[in-house]
N, C-alpha and C positions, 0 to 999 in steps of 0.2 A: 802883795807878795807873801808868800807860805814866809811863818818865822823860822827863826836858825836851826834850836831845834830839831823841825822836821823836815826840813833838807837835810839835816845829817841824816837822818835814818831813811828817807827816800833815795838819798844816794848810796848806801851801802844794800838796799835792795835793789836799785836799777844796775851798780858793779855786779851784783849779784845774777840780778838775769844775763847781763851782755857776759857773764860766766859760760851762764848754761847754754846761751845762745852759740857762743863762740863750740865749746862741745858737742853740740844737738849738730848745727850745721857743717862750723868746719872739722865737728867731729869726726863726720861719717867719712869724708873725705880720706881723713888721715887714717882711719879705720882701715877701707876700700887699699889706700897705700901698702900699709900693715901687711896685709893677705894677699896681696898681688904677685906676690912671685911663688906662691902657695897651691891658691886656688885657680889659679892659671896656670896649662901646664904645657903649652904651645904656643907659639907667636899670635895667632890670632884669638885664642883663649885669653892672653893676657890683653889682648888692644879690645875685647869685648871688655875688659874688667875698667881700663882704664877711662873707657868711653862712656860708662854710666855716670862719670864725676869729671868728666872734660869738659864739658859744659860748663858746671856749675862752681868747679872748686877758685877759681881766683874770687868770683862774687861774694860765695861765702868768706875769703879771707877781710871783709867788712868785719865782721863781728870779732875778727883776730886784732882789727885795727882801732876799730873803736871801742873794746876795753881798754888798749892800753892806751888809747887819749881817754878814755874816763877818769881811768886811776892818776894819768898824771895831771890834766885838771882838778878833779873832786877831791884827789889824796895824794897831794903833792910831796908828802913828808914821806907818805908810803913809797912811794913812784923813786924819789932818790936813792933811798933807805935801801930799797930791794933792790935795785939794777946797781947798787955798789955791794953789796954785800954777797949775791949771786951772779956777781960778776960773768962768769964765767962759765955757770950753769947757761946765763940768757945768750952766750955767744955762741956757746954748743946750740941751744936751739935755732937763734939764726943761721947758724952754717947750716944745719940739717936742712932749714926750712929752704935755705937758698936752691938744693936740686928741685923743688916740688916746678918752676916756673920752666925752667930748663928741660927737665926730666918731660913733661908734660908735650912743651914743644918742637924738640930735636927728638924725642925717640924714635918713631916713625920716619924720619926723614932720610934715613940712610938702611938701604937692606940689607943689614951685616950684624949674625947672631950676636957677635962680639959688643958691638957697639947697642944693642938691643937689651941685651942680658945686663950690660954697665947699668943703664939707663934705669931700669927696671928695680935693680937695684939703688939707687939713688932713690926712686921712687918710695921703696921700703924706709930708708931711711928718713926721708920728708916728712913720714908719716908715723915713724916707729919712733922716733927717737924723742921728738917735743914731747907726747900726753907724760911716756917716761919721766922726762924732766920736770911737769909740772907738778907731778903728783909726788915728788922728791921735795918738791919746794912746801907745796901744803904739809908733806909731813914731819919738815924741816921747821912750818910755822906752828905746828901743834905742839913741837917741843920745845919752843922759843929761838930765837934767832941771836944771836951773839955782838949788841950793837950797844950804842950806848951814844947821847945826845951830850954835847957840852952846854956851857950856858949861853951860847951864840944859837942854840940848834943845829948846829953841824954836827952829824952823822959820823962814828969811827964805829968801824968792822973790826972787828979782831979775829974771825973765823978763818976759814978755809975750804975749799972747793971738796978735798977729800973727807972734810968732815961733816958736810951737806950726804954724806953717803950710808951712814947711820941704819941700824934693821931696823927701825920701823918707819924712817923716811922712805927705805927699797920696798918695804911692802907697801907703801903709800903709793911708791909707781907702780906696782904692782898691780894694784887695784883699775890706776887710771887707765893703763897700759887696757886690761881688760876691757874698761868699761867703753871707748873710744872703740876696740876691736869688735865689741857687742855691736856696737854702731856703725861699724860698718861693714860687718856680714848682715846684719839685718836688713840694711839699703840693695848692697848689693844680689840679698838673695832674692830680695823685689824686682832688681830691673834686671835681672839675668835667667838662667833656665839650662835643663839639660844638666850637665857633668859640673857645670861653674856654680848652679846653683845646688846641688848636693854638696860639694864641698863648701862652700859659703855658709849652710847651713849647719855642717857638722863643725867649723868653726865656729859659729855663733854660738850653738850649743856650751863644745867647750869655753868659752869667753866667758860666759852667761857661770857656769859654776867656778870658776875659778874668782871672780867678781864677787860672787853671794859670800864665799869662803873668806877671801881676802876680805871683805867689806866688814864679814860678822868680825873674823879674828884681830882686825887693825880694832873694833868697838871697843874688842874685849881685853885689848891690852893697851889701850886710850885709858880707862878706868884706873889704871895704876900708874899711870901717867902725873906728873905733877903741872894743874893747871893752871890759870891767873886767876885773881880774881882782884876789883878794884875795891879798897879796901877804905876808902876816902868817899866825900862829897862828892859826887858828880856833879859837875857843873854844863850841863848839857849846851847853855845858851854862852857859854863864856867866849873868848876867841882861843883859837888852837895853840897850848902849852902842855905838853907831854910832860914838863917835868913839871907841875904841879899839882900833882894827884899822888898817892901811895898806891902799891901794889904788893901784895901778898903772891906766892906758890904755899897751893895744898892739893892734896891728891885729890881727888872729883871733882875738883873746881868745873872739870869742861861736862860735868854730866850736869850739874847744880841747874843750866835753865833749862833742863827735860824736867827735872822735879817742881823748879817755880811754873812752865808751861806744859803739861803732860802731854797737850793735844802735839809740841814740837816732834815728838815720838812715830806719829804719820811718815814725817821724814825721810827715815830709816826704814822704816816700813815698806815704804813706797820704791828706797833702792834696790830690798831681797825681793818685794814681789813684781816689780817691773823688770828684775834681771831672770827672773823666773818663769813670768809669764813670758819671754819674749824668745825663751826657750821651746818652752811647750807650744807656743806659734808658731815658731820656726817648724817644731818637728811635723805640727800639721799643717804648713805649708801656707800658714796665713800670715804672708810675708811684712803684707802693710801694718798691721795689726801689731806685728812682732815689731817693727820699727816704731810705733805710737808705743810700746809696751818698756821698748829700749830707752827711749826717750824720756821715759817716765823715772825709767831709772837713774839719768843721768839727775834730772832734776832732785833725787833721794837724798846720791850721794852728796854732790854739790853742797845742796841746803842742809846736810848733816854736817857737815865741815863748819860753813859758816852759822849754823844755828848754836853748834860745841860751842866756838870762839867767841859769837858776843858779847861783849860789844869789841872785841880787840879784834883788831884786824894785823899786827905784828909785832907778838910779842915780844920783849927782851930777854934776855938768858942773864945777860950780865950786868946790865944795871935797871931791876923792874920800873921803877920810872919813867922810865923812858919807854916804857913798849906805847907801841898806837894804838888808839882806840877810835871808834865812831867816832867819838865829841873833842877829839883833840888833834886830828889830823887831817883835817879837808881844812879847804880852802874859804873865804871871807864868803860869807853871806850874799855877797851880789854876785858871785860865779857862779855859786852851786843853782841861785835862780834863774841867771841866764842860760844855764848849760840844762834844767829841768824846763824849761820851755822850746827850745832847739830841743831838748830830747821828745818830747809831745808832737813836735812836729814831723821829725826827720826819720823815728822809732817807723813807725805805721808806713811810711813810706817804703821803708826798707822790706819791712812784712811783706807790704802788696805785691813789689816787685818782685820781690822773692818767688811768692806764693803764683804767681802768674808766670815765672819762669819756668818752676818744674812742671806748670801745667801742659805746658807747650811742649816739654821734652820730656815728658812722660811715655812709658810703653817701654818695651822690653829691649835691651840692645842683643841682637845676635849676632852668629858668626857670619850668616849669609851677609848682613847689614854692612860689615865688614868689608867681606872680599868684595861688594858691588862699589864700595866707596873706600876702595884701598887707598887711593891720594889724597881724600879730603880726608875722613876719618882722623883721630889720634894715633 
């Protein structure tokens, strides 16, 4: 079996991709949600929009579900810590998230603009509202979190729901909001055509620069930011005790491992020119391309976030001791190794069938498709 160690750091990269995953996939989804009442400007306009991601969108809520069984196996301190503390941020997401199943399956069922237009709108919100919310939480964790561990390890919050609201947390949704909307004009400008894919595309466009903006400007006011940094021994192989470390706030602390690793700077990189290039594919109409280029993006931002923070994965505000790190918040040695072999197994599985689903429901959904399959359709 892999030593302690480097299960802590394999599992803060495998949380890390079922990140990107949950984005990339159920991104576009919510993206597609996003712009649905936008870029469709007709009853059958919108049931083309819905029908690109009817298929596929409960599948992809895998990778919604298996982060958050990651996090609360591999980082169970994190896992309490956070759904007590944003309490109330995470019920707003589940309310939201609760129209996407409903919205999905009753919309269509009844021909009444009234009950169509609800629906549709529920729709938006399924999909508009969670990236909002998590990108508040990220930038909620970049300023530290407001918690504080007694000597039992029991978790007290002393925050507040309106103080998770903060400008450079909103820009933080800002960003995500974006980047999820990139994501899913670029799917959708792929499987659609005609008037749904001009608008899909002049969406993506805009998304695509509003992203590059917010992305550069959230960097450049991270920098005066006050970071963590751990200011003690680490004790990488020890068992998980948050309050036995020191911790320091100084201002660049979250730029400090671009200086120790320069090559981390890719990163970022790779978030302005995959939100760039996936523009300039849109505009020339190379749809799939523009969606590998989106996706690229997602992976930028993500891995800038988490590359700023390490090894902390949730800071403290109020008592720094206590903030979480890689090497003091997962779980014992024989989890993380059970859960990294079920994940070798079950990971690739999920790929395949993935990757074999969209192949089968690939090709363009149109209006004609539509009206010939008015009662099966979405």
């Amino acid at each position: 079996m892999l030593d302690y160690p480097t299960l802590k750091l394999i599992w803060w990269l495998l949380v890390g991709v079922l990140l990107v995953g949950f984005a990339i996939m159920d991104g576009h989804d919510m993206g597609v949600g996003t712009l649905l009442p936008f870029v469709g400007r007709s009853d059958v306009e919108r049931r083309v929009v819905i029908n690109t991601v009817g298929p596929h969108w409960d599948g992809n809520q895998v990778w919604f579900i298996t982060g958050g069984g990651a996090i609360f196996a591999a980082w169970p301190l994190v896992y309490a810590t956070a759904f007590s503390g944003f309490y109330w941020a995470m019920l707003a997401v589940l309310w939201a998230l609760f129209f996407r199943p409903v919205g999905f399956d009753y919309r269509s069922k009844i021909h009444h603009p009234l009950w169509r237009s609800t629906w549709d709108w529920g729709l938006f919100i399924g999909g508009a509202v969670p990236p909002v919310i998590f990108g508040v939480a990220f930038g909620n964790l970049l300023q530290g979190v407001p918690f504080r561990f007694d000597d039992y390890l029991m978790p007290t919050y002393s925050g507040s729901f309106w103080a998770l609201l903060n400008p450079f947390a909103l820009l933080a949704g800002v960003v995500s909001s974006a980047m999820i909307t990139l994501q899913g004009a670029t799917y959708l400008a792929h499987r659609t055509e005609a008037q749904i894919q001009r608008r899909a595309v002049a969406a993506g466009i805009g998304a695509a620069l509003v992203l590059v903006v917010g992305f550069v400007g959230a960097g450049i006011w991270l920098q005066g930011i006050d970071g963590y940094r751990i200011s003690s021994a680490v004790q990488a192989a020890a068992l998980p005790d948050p309050l036995s470390k020191t911790v320091v706030r100084e201002v660049g602390a979250w730029i400090a491992n671009y200086t120790t690793a320069p090559l981390l700077w890719l990163l970022p990189g790779l978030g302005v020119a995959g939100a760039l290039g996936a523009a300039a594919l849109l505009a020339a109409r190379r749809t799939l391309s523009a969606f590998v280029a989106s996706s690229l993006a997602v992976v930028g931002v993500i891995g800038t976030a988490g590359a700023s923070m390490f090894p902390f994965v949730m800071p403290s505000s109020t008592h720094l001791a206590s903030s979480l790190t890689v090497w003091d918040s997962v779980s014992s040695h024989l989890t993380l190794g059970i859960m990294f072999w079920a994940t070798l197994i079950f990971m690739p599985l999920i790929v395949v069938y993935t990757s074999w689903a969209y192949r089968v429901m690939r090709g363009k959904v149109t209006e004609a498709y539509i009206r010939e399959n008015d009662h099966a359709a979405y």
